[in-house]
KEKOL-827077 format. One record per residue (C-alpha): residue in one letter; residue number from 1; chain; x, y, z. Coordinates in nm, 2 decimals. Example, Ala and Ser with C-alpha at 12.3 -4.5 7.8 and 13.67 -1.06 7.14 Angstrom:
residues 2
PT  type  seq  mol      xx      yy      zz
PT     A    1    A    1.23   -0.45    0.78
PT     S    2    A    1.37   -0.11    0.71
This chain:
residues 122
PT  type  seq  mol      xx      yy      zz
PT     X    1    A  -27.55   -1.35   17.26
PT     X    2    A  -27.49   -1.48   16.90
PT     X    3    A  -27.35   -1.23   16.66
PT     X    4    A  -27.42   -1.26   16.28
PT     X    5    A  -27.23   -1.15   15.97
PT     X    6    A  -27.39   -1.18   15.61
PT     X    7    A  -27.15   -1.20   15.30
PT     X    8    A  -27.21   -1.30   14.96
PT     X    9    A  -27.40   -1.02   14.80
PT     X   10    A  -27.29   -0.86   14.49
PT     X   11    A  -27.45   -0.75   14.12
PT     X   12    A  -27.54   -1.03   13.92
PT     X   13    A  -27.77   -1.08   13.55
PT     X   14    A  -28.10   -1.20   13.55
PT     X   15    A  -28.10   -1.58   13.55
PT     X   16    A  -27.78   -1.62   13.76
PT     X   17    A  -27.69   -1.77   14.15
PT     X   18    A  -27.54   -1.61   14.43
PT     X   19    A  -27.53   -1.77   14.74
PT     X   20    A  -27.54   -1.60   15.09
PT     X   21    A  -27.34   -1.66   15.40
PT     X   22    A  -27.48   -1.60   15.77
PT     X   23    A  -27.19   -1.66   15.97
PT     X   24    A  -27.21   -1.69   16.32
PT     X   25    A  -26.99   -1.55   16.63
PT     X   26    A  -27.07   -1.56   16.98
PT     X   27    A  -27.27   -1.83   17.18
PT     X   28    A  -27.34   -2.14   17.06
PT     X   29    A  -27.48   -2.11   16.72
PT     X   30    A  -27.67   -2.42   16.72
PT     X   31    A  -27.98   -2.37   16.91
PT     X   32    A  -28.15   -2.11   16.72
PT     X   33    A  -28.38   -2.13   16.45
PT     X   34    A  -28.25   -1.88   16.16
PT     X   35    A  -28.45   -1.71   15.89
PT     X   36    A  -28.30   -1.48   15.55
PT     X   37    A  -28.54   -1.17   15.52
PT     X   38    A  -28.48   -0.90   15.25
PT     X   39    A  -28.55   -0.53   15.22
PT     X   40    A  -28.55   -0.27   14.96
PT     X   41    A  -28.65    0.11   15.00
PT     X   42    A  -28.98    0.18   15.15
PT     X   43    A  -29.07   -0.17   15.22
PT     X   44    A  -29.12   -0.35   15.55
PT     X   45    A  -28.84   -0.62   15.54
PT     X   46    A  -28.97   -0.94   15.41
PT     X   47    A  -28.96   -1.32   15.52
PT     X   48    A  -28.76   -1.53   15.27
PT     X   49    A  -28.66   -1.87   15.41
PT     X   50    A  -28.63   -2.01   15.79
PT     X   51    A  -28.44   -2.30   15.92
PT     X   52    A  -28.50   -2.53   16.24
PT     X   53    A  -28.22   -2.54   16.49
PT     X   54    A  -28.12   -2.89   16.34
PT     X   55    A  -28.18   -2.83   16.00
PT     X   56    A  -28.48   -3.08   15.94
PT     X   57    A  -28.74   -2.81   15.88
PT     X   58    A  -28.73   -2.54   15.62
PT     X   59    A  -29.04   -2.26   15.53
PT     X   60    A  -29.00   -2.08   15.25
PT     X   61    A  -29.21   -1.77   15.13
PT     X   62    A  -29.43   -1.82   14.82
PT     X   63    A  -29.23   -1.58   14.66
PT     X   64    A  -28.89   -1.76   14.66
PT     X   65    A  -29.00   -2.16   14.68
PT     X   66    A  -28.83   -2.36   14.40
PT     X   67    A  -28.53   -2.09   14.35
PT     X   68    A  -28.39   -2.03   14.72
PT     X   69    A  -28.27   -2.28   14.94
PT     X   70    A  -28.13   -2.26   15.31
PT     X   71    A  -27.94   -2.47   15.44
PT     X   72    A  -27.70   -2.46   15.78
PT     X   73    A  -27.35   -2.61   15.89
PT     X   74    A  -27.34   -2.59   16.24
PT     X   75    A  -27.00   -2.73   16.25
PT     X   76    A  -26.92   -2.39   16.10
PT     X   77    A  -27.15   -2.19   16.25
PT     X   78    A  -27.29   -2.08   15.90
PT     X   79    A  -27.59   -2.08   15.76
PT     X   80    A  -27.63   -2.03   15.37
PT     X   81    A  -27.88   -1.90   15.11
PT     X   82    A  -27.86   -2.03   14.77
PT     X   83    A  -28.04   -1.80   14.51
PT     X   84    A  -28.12   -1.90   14.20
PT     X   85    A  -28.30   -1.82   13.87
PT     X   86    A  -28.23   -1.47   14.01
PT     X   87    A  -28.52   -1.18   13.90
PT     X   88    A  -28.47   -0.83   13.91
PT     X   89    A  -28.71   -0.80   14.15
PT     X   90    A  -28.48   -1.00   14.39
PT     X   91    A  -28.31   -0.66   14.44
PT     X   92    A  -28.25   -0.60   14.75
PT     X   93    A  -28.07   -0.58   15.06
PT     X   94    A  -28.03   -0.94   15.24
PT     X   95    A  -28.06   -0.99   15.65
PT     X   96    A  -28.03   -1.29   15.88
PT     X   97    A  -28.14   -1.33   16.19
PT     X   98    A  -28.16   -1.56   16.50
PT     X   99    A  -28.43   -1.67   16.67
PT     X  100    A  -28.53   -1.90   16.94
PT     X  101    A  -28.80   -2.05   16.79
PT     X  102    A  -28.87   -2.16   16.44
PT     X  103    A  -29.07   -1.91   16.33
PT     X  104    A  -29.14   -1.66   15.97
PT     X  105    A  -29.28   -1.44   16.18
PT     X  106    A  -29.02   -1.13   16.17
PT     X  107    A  -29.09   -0.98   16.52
PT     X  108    A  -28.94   -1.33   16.68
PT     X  109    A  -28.61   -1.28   16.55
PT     X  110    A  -28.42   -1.06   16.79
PT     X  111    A  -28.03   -1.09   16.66
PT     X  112    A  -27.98   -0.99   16.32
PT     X  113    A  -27.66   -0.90   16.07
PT     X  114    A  -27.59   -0.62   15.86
PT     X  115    A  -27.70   -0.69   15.54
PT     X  116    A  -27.57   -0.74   15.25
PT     X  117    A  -27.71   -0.61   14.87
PT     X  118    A  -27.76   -0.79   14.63
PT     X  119    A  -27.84   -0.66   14.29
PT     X  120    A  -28.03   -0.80   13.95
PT     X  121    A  -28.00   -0.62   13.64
PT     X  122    A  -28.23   -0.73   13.37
């Protein structure tokens, strides 16, 4: 089983970039779809961004298209979040996952990091 690690996260303004890490330990990295979902208090964690297996297919959620992009080396077994044009409504804390499917759905993901926070002041 693949084990994930998220790094990245830290307190930025409003208007500045961060980007997340999703790095990968374990089996073969390269075969699962990954997806970035966030969370903040009292909120069901929320779909952000997926990536195919290969890379050639991204989904975005309305709420992030045109300031987050994913991407994924799997020749390091990372895959990354770039965040831009950062709100502070992008507070929150950030997840990966793994799934073996490409999917937004977050009950197909099954392997997921720790988190990491990431925090917009205004």
């Amino acid at each position: 089983q693949v084990q994930l690690a998220e790094s990245g996260g830290g307190s930025v303004q409003a208007g500045d970039s961060l980007r997340l890490s999703c790095a990968a330990s374990g089996r073969t990295f390269r075969s699962y779809g990954v997806g970035w979902f966030r969370q903040t208090p009292g909120k069901e964690r929320e779909f952000l961004a997926t990536i195919s297996w290969g890379g050639g297919l991204t989904v975005y959620a309305d709420s992030v298209k045109g300031r987050f992009t994913i991407s994924r080396d799997n020749a390091k077994n990372t895959v990354y979040l770039q965040m831009n044009s950062l709100k502070p409504e992008d507070t929150a804390v950030y997840y990966c996952a793994a799934a073996n499917q490409f999917s937004r759905r977050r009950n197909d993901y099954d392997t997921w990091g720790q988190g990491t926070q990431v925090t917009v002041s205004s």
